[in-house]
C-alpha positions in Angstrom: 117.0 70.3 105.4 115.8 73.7 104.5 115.9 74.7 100.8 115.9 78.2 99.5 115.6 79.0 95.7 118.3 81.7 94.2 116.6 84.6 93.4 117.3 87.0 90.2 119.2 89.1 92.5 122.0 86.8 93.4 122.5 85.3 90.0 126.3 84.7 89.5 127.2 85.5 92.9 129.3 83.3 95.3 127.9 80.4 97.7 128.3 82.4 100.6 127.1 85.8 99.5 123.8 84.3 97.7 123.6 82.4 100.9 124.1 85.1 103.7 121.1 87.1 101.7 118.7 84.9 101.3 119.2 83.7 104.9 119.5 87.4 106.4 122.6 86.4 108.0 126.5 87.5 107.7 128.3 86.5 105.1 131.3 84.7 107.5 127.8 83.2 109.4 127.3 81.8 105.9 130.5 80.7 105.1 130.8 78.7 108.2 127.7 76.7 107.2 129.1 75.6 103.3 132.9 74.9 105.3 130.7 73.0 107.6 129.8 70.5 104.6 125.8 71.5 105.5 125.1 73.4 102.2 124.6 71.6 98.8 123.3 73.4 95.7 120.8 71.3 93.5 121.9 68.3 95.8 125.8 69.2 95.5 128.0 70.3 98.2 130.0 73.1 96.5 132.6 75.7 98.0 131.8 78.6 99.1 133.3 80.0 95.9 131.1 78.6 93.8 129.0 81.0 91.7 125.0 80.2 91.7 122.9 80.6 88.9 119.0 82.0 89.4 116.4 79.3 90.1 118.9 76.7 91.4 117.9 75.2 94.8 120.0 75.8 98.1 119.5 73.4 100.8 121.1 73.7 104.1 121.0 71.0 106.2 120.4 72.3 110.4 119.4 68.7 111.8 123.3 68.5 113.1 122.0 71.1 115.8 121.2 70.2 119.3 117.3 71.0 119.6 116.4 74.4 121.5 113.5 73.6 124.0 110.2 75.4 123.3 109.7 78.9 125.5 107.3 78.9 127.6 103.8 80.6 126.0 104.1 84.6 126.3 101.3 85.6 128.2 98.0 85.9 126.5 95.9 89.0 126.4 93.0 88.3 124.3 91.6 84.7 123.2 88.9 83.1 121.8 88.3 80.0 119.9 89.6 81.8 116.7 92.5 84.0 117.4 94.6 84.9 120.5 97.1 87.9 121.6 100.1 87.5 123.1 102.7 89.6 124.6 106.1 88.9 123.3 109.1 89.2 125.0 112.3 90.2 123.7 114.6 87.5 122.6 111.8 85.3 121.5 112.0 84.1 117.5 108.7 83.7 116.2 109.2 81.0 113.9 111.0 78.8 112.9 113.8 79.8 110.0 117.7 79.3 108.8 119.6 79.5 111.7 116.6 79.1 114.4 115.1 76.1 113.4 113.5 75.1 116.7 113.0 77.4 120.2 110.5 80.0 118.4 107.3 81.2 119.5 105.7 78.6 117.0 107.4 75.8 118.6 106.3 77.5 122.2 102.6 77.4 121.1 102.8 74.0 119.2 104.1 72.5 122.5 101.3 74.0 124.9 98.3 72.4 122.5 97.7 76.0 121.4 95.4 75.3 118.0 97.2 77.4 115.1 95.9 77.9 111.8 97.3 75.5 109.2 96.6 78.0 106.2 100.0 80.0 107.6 102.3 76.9 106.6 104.2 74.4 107.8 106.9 77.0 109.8 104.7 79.8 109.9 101.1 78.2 111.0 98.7 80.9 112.4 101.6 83.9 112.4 99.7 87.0 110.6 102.4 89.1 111.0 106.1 88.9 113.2 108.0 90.8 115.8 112.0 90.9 115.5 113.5 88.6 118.0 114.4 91.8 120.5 111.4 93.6 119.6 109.0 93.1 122.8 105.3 93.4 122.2 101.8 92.2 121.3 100.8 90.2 118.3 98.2 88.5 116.6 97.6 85.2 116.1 95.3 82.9 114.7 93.9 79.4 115.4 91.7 79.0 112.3 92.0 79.5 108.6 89.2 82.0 109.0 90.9 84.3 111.2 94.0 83.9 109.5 92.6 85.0 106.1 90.5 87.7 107.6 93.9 89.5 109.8 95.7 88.9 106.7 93.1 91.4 104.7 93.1 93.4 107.8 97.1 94.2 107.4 96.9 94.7 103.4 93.8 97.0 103.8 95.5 98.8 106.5 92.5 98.5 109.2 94.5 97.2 111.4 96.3 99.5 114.2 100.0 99.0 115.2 101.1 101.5 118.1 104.4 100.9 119.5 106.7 102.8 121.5 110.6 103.7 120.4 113.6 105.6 121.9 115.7 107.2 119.9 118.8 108.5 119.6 118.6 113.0 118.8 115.3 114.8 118.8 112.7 114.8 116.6 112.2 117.9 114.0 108.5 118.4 115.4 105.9 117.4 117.5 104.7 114.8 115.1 105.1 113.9 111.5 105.7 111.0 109.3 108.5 108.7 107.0 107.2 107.6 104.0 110.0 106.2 102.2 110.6 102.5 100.3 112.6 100.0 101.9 114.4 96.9 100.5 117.8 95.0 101.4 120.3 97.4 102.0 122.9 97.0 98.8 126.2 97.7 100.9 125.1 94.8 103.8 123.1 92.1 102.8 121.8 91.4 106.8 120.1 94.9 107.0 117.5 97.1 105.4 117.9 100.9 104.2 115.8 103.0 102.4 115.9 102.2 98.5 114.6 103.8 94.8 113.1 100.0 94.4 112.1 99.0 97.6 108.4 98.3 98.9 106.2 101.2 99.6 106.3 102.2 103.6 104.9 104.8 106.0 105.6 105.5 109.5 104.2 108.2 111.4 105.4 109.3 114.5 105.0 111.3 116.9 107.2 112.9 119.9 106.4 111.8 123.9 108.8 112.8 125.6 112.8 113.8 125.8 115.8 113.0 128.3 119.7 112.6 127.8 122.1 109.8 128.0 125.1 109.5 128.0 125.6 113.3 127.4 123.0 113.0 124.3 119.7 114.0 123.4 117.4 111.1 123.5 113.5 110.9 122.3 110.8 109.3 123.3 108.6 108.4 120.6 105.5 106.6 119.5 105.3 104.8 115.9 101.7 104.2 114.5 102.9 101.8 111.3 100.7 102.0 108.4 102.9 99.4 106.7 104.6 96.7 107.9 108.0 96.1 106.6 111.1 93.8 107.8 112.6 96.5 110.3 110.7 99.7 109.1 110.6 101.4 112.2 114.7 101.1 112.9 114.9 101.6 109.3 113.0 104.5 109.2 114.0 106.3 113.0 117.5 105.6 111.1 117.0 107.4 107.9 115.5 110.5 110.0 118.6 110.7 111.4 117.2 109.3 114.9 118.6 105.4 115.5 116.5 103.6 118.0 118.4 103.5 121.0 120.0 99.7 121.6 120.5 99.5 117.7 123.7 99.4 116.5 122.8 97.5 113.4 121.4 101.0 112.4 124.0 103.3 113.6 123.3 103.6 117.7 125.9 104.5 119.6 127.1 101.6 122.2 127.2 104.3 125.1 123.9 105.6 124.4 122.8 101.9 125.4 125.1 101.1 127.7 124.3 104.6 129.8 120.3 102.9 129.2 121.2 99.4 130.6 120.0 98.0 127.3 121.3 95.1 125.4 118.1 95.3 122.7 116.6 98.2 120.7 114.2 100.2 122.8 111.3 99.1 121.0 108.2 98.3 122.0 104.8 96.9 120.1 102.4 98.6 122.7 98.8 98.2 120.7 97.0 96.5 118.7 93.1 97.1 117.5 91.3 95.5 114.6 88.1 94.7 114.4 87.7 90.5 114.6 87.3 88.9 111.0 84.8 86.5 112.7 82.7 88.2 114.8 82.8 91.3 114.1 84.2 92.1 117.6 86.4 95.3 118.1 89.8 94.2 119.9 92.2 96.8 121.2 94.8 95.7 123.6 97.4 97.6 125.4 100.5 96.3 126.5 102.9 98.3 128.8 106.4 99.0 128.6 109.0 95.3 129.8 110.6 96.4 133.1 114.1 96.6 130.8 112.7 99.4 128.4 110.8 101.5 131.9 114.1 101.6 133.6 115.8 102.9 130.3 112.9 105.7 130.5 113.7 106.1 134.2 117.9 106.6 133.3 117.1 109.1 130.4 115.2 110.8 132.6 112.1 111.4 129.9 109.4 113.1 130.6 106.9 111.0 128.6 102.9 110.7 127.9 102.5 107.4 127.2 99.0 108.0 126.7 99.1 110.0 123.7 96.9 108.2 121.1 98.6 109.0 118.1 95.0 108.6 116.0 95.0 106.5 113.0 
């Protein structure tokens, strides 16, 4: 039984709509949970009807689901007894959550005696920061409390670099430039993210690699250097410029622009990390190349590309 607090946001709304947003899921997704008879509000079931007040308690019951089995650890690029990085692969959730509660990363490292720092929480132990589920990619984690606190200052002081590689959909107004725009939950669609007056501060600076075409349309190659680190900011952001990664459809990508790809995720990619370790003192910088899915996408488009362009903090 997971329990979620109504927030100001959703006070007065019904079941299922306060529901799908504080889940991040669809609103029929949400319905079919309180029809289910596994939602009860301050230990009630109510219908989905039913209009919530702020600060009342949601608790969705998921232990009706057949357990997912762990995934197998992604492979590990740098470790030492504090901290480790992996390499993520797309489809992976990192922890555990409404409607994955089990066959996440977490559960992965759990069930291969990987040590995980315990200051993260009970679902999120040792995860400094997360990947979408189809975002492929490096990331961070740590195996003591020390680590954990020190990658966690890291991220807020924005000493930490976060490289990845995106294709979009259009070209790019210049060689290089920047987003820095606030996101928060879209208004219109509870289950994504937009650009907002009142949302939290975030920058993404970009920068062009290469171009190609498919499906009859301009298509960019493009690395992200993420100053921020906001739920979907790079889609959100390649989105608001008028350039939807390629694969997204969530964000306004065209189906044949993925199809003519042979993609079934966004063409993202978290490529490197480098922070200096909160332990020893250690500078780490890892490089992780592109999942044979996202290379032949490159190879369809046709892109010329420099995937060696540093894109300097």
């Amino acid at each position: 039984m997971s329990g979620h607090e109504v927030p100001p946001s959703e006070d007065s709304h019904r079941l299922d709509v306060a529901l799908a947003s504080v889940l991040g899921v669809s609103r029929s997704a949400a319905a079919g949970l309180v029809d289910a008879g596994l939602v009860r509000v301050d230990g009630v079931s109510r219908p989905r009807s039913f209009r919530v007040a702020a600060g009342q308690m949601i608790e969705v019951d998921e232990t009706t689901r057949d357990a997912t089995p762990p995934p197998v650890v992604p492979p590990v690029r740098f470790e030492d007894e504090y901290l480790l990085v992996i390499a993520k692969p797309a489809g992976v959730v990192v922890h555990p959550g409404a409607g994955n509660p089990d066959g996440t990363l977490v559960d992965g490292l759990r069930a291969a005696a990987v040590e995980l720092a315990p200051v993260g929480g009970s679902l999120r132990p040792g995860i400094v920061h997360r990947l979408d589920k189809d975002t492929s990619g490096l990331m961070m984690i740590a195996k003591t409390d020390a680590a954990y606190e020190g990658l966690v200052r890291a991220l807020q002081r924005r000493e930490v670099v976060r490289r990845y590689v995106a294709m979009v959909e259009g070209t790019l107004p210049a060689r290089s430039g920047q987003v820095d725009a606030p996101i928060g939950r879209d208004p219109t669609n509870r289950i994504r993210f937009a650009v907002v007056a009142d949302g939290r501060p975030a920058v993404t600076h970009w920068e062009r690699l290469g171009s190609g075409v498919l499906a009859d349309r301009p298509v960019t190659l493009t690395a992200c250097r993420l100053e921020t680190g906001r739920t979907h900011q790079i889609r959100v952001h390649m989105a608001y410029a008028g350039c939807p990664v390629v694969g997204d459809p969530t964000y306004g990508a065209l189906q044949a622009v993925a199809d003519a790809a042979g993609l079934s995720r966004p063409f993202l990619h978290a490529r490197l990390l480098g922070f200096t370790h909160p332990v020893t003192g250690q500078h780490v910088e890892v490089e992780e190349p592109l999942p044979p899915d996202l290379d032949a996408a490159v190879r369809a488009a046709g892109a010329d590309n420099d995937l060696e362009s540093p894109l300097a903090p």
